[in-house]
DOFI-872391 format. One line per 2 residues: their letters; for each residue x, y, z of C-alpha. Coordinates in steps of 0.1 Angstrom, whole numbers, always signed. Example, Ala and Ser with C-alpha at 12.3 -4.5 7.8 and 13.67 -1.06 7.14 Angstrom:
<nodes>
as> +123,-45,+78 ~ +137,-11,+71
</nodes>
This chain:
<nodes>
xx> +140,+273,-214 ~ +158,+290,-244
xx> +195,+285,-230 ~ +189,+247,-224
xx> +179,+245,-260 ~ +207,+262,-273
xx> +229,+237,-248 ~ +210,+208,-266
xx> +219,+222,-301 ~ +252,+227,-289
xx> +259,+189,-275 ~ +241,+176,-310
xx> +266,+192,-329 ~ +298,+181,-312
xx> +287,+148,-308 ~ +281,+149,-347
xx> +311,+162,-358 ~ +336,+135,-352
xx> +311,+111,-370 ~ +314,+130,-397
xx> +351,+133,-402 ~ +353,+99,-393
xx> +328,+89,-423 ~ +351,+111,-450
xx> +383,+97,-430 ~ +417,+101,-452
xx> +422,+83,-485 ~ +455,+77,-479
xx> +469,+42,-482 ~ +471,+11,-511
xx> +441,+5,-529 ~ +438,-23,-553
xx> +413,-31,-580 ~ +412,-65,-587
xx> +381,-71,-613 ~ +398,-57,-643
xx> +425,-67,-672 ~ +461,-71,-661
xx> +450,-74,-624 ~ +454,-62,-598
xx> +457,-19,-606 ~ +477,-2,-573
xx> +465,+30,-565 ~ +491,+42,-540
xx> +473,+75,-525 ~ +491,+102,-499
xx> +463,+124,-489 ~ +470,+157,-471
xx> +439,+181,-466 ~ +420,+184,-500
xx> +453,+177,-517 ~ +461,+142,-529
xx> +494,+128,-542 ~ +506,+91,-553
xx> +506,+69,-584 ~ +488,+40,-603
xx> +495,+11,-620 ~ +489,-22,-635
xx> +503,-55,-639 ~ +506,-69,-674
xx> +512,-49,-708 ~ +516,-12,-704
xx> +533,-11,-674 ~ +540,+29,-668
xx> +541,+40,-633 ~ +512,+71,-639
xx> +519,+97,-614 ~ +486,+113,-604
xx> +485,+153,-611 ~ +453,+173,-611
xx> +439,+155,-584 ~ +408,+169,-556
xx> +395,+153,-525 ~ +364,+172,-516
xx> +346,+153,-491 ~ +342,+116,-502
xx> +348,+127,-537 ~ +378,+118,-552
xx> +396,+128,-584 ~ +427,+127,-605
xx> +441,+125,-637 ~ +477,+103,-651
xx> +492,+108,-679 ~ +507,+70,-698
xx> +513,+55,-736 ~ +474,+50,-744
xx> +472,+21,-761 ~ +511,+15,-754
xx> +515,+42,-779 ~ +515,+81,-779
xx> +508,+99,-744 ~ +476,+107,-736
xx> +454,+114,-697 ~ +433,+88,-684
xx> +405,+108,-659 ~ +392,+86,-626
xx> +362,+104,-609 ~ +351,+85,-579
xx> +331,+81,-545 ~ +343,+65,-516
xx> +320,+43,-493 ~ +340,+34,-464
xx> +371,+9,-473 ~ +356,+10,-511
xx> +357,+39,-540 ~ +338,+34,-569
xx> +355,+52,-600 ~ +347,+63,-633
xx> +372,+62,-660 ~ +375,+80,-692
xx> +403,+85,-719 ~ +414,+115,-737
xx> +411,+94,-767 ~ +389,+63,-778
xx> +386,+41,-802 ~ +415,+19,-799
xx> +425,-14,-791 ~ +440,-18,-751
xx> +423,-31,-725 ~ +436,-21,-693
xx> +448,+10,-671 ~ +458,+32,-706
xx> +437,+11,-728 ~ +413,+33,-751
xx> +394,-2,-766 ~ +355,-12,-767
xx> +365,-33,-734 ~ +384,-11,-713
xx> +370,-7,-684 ~ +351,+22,-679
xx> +340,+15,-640 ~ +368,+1,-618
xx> +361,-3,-581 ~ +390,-1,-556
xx> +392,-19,-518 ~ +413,-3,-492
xx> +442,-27,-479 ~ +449,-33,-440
xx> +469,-6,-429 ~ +511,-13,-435
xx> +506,-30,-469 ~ +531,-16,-491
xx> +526,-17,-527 ~ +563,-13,-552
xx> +554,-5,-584 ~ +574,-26,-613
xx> +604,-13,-627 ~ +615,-7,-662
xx> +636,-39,-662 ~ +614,-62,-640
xx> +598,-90,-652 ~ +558,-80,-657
xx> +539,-93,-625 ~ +501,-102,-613
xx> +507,-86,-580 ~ +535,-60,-566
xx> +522,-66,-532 ~ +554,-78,-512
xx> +534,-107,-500 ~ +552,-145,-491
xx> +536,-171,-508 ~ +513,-189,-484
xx> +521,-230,-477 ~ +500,-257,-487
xx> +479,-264,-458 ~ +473,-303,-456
xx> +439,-316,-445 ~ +441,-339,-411
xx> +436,-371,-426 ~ +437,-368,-457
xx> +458,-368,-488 ~ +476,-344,-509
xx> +484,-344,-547 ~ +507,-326,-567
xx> +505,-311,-600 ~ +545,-300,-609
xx> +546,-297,-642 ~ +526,-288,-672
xx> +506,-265,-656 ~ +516,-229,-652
xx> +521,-214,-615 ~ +531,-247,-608
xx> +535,-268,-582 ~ +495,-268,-576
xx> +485,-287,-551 ~ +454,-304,-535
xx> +446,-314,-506 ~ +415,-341,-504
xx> +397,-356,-478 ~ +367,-381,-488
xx> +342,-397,-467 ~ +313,-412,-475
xx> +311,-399,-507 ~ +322,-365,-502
xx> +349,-343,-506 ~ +366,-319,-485
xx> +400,-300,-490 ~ +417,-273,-504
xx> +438,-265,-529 ~ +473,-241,-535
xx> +492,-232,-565 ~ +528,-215,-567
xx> +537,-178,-564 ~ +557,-172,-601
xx> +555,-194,-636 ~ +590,-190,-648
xx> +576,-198,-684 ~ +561,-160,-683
xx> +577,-143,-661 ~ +544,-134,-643
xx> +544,-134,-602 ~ +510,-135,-583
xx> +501,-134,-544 ~ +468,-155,-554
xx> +480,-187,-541 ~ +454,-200,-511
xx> +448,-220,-499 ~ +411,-223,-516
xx> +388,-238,-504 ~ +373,-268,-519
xx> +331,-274,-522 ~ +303,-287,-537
xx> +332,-318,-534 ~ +315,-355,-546
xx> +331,-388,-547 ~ +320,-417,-564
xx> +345,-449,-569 ~ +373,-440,-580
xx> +355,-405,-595 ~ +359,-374,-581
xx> +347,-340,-583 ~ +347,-303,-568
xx> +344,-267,-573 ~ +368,-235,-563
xx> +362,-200,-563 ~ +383,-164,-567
xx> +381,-150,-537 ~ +357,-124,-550
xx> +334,-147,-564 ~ +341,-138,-599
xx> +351,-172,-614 ~ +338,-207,-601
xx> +362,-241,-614 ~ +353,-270,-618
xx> +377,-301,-613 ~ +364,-340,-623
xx> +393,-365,-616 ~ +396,-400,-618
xx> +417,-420,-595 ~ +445,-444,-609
xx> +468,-462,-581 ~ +489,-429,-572
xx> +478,-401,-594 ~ +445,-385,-606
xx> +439,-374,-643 ~ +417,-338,-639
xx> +399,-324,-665 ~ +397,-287,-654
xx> +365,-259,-668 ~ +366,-224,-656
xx> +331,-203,-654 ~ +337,-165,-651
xx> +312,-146,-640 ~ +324,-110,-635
xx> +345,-89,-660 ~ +381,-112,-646
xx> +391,-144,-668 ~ +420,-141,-651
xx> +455,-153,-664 ~ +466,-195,-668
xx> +471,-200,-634 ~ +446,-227,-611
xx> +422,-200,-608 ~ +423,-187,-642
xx> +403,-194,-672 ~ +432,-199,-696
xx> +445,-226,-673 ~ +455,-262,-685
xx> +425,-281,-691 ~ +439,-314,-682
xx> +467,-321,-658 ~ +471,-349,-636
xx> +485,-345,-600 ~ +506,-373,-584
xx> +497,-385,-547 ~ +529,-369,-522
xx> +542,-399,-500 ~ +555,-373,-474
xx> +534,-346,-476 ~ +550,-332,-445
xx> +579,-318,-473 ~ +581,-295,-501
xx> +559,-313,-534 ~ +570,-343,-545
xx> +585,-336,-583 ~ +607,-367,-582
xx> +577,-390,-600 ~ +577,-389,-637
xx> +564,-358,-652 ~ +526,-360,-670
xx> +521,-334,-692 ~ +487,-321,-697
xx> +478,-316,-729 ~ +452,-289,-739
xx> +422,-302,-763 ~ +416,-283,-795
xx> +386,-259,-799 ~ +359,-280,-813
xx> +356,-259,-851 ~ +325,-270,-859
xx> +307,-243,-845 ~ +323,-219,-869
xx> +304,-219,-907 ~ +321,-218,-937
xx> +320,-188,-961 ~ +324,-185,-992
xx> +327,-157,-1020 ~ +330,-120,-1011
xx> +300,-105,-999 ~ +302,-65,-996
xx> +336,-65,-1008 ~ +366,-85,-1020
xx> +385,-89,-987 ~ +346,-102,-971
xx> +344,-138,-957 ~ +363,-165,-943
xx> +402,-170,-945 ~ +424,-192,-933
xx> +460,-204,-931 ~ +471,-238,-927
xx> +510,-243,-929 ~ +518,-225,-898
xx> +517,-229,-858 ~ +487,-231,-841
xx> +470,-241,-879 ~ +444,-233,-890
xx> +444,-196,-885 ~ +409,-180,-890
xx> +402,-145,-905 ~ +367,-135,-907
xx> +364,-99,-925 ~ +338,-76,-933
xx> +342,-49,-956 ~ +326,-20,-958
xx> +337,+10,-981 ~ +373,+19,-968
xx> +365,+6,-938 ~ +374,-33,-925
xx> +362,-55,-895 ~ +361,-88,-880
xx> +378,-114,-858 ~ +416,-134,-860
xx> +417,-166,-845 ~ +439,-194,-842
xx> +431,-229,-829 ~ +463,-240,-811
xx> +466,-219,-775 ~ +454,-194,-770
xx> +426,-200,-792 ~ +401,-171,-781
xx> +388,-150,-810 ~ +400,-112,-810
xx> +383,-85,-824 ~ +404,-68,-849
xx> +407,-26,-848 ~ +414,+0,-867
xx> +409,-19,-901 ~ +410,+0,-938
xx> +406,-10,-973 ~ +426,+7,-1000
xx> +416,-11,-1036 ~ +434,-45,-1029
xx> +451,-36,-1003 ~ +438,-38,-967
xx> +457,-32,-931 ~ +439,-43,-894
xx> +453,-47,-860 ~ +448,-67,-831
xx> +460,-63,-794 ~ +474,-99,-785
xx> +458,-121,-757 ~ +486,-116,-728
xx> +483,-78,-738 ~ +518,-72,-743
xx> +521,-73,-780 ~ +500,-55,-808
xx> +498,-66,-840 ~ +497,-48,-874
xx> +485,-70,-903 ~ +494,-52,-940
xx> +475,-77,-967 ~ +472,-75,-1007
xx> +438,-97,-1017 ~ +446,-114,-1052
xx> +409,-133,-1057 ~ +409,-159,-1032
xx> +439,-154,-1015 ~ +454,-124,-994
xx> +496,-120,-985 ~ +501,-110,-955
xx> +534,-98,-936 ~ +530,-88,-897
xx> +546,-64,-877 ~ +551,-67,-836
xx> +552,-37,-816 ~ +559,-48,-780
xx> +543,-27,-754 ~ +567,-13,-722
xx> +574,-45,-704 ~ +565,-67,-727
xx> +580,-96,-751 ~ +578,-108,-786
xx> +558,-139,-774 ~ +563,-175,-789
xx> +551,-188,-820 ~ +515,-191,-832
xx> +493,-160,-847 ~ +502,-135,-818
xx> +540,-144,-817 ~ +573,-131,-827
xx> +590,-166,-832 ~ +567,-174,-863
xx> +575,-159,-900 ~ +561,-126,-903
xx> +548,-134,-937 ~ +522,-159,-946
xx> +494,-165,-972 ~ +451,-170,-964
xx> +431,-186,-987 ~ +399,-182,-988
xx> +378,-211,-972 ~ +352,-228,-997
xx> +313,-229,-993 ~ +294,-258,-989
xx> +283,-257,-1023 ~ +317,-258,-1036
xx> +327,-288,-1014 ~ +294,-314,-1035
xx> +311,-339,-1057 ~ +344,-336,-1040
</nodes>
């Protein structure tokens, strides 16, 4: 009896042990995050016992290729340090600590430093990300990381953009100019008052240099048709933003208005999928949609609708300090330009807005206050930029000059708030109160 319970305990642990190598497996391989800023970050991983070599990256403002150093693999813990310009500034280690769970590793990221502005891989801001969850790729992906003179892109998977697919039976349109990422096109189907399709957009927008492999198609639902309006929903493949399309049909083309809902931590960039995208476009029926797009038909432009204002009150004199309240500038790009500031001792903080795109507010950092002088900077939108804002307040107005640093990769932008192209000095006045506005 005893030696055929030893055999037994003998069979149950070889039969065990592959499982259990098989559920640690080797972390080797391309790994991509795709919920977080400048998406998505490669983690390219060479794995050889409890030693693990390879390098990470993003796409979009600091571009430095970190090679990983420190790193341990001890079971399906896994974790490593690089070494990049935090903040697109000084060196300094960014720390991932994470479990794996199959084709997934959950990791936690901390900075040697905090309390700056960035966002993404080397980014030391409120909004970094300080969970980042990576998905294994099939086996024979190959990820190239960008180099120094390459134009920043949204993917460096070498991936061929897929073709539009068209929909038996039904019609394609053609949106080939602007919108960025262009040509995107949609393929619609209606029947009895629905709508079926899908929809594609380009691989690279020339205007900004960015390259993505998130082309579809994308599958169209939720689709309604009623006369001559139409309407449907797409999705980011994982799930994180939902948008919403409502058309109306005119002879050949459709006029789309275009809202983006993001539900995860993504906004994505200004491409179909993306919440920055144009707002309204209009596509152009293809005649042969057995071709490449049609781009022969007269352009449409979209144009992109203001921010409504009205939401945003009206301050009046200092409260807490002389730089407090609400200032803007008028004679300039993108007018007006919106600085709310609170100040606080030697210390200064608030928001920088402009109302021509990209009109999102942005949280300014590292602010000071130094008698009548006061200095704050902000990080701009597309990341690759940051901002340094030197003002003297004189009562109710403040000169300004700007300087750009541009991040590794990076440009000097356009015009507007966040650009190089616009005069680096300016003046904001303060805006008036209500009460100061009766009997005018």
């Amino acid at each position: 009896m005893r030696r055929i319970l030893v055999s037994l305990v003998l069979v149950t642990v070889v039969l065990n042990a592959p499982a259990a190598q098989s559920q640690t497996g080797d972390t080797s391989g391309v790994w991509l995050a795709t919920n977080v800023p400048y998406a998505p970050w490669t983690f390219d991983f060479k794995q050889a016992g409890e030693a693990l070599t390879g390098r990470v990256w993003q796409n979009g403002a600091v571009r430095t290729v970190g090679e990983i150093m420190d790193a341990k693999v001890n079971g399906d813990l896994v974790s490593f340090n690089i070494s990049g310009p935090l903040d697109g500034a000084s060196r300094g280690v960014v720390t991932f600590t994470g479990t794996r769970s199959g084709d997934t590793i959950v990791f936690s990221r901390t900075t040697e430093r905090s309390g700056g502005i960035g966002n993404g891989l080397y980014g030391t801001g409120p909004s970094a990300p300080k969970q980042v969850t990576a998905r294994r790729q099939p086996t024979g992906t190959v990820a190239t990381p960008p180099g120094p003179s390459t134009l920043p892109q949204q993917s460096t998977l070498a991936t061929a953009p897929t073709a539009a697919t068209t929909v038996t039976g039904g019609l394609r349109y053609v949106a080939a100019s602007g919108v960025a990422f262009a040509p995107w096109t949609i393929n619609l189907k209606i029947e009895n008052g629905t709508v079926t399709g899908n929809a594609t957009q380009g691989q690279s927008d020339p205007a900004s240099g960015y390259m993505t492999t998130l082309v579809g198609p994308f599958e169209i639902y939720d689709g309604k048709a009623d006369g001559d309006r139409i309407s449907f929903k797409l999705r980011t493949p994982d799930g994180g933003r939902v948008i919403t399309f409502t058309g109306t049909r005119n002879g050949d083309r459709i006029a789309f208005t275009r809202s983006a809902e993001v539900l995860g931590d993504d906004p994505g960039r200004d491409g179909i999928l993306g919440a920055n995208g144009a707002t309204q476009f209009t596509a152009l029926l293809d005649s042969n949609p057995g071709t490449a797009p049609c781009t022969s038909a007269p352009p449409v432009r979209a144009t992109t609708t203001a921010p409504e204002r009205a939401d945003l009150p009206i301050t009046g004199p200092p409260i807490g300090g002389r730089a407090s309240g609400r200032w803007q500038v008028m004679d300039v790009p993108g007018a007006p330009w919106t600085l709310d500031l609170t100040e606080d001792g030697a210390a200064l903080s608030g928001t920088v807005q402009q109302t021509g795109d990209p009109s999102a507010a942005v949280t300014i950092a590292a602010g000071k206050v130094n008698g009548s002088t006061i200095s704050f900077k902000v990080l701009s939108l597309d990341g690759e930029r940051i901002l340094t804002f030197h003002g003297e307040v004189n009562g109710n107005e403040i000169s300004f000059i700007r300087e750009i640093t541009v991040l590794d990769g990076g440009s000097r932008g356009r015009n507007g708030l966040y650009g190089g192209a616009t005069a680096l000095g300016f003046v904001a006045k303060r805006a008036a109160q209500p009460s100061q506005l009766q009997g005018h």
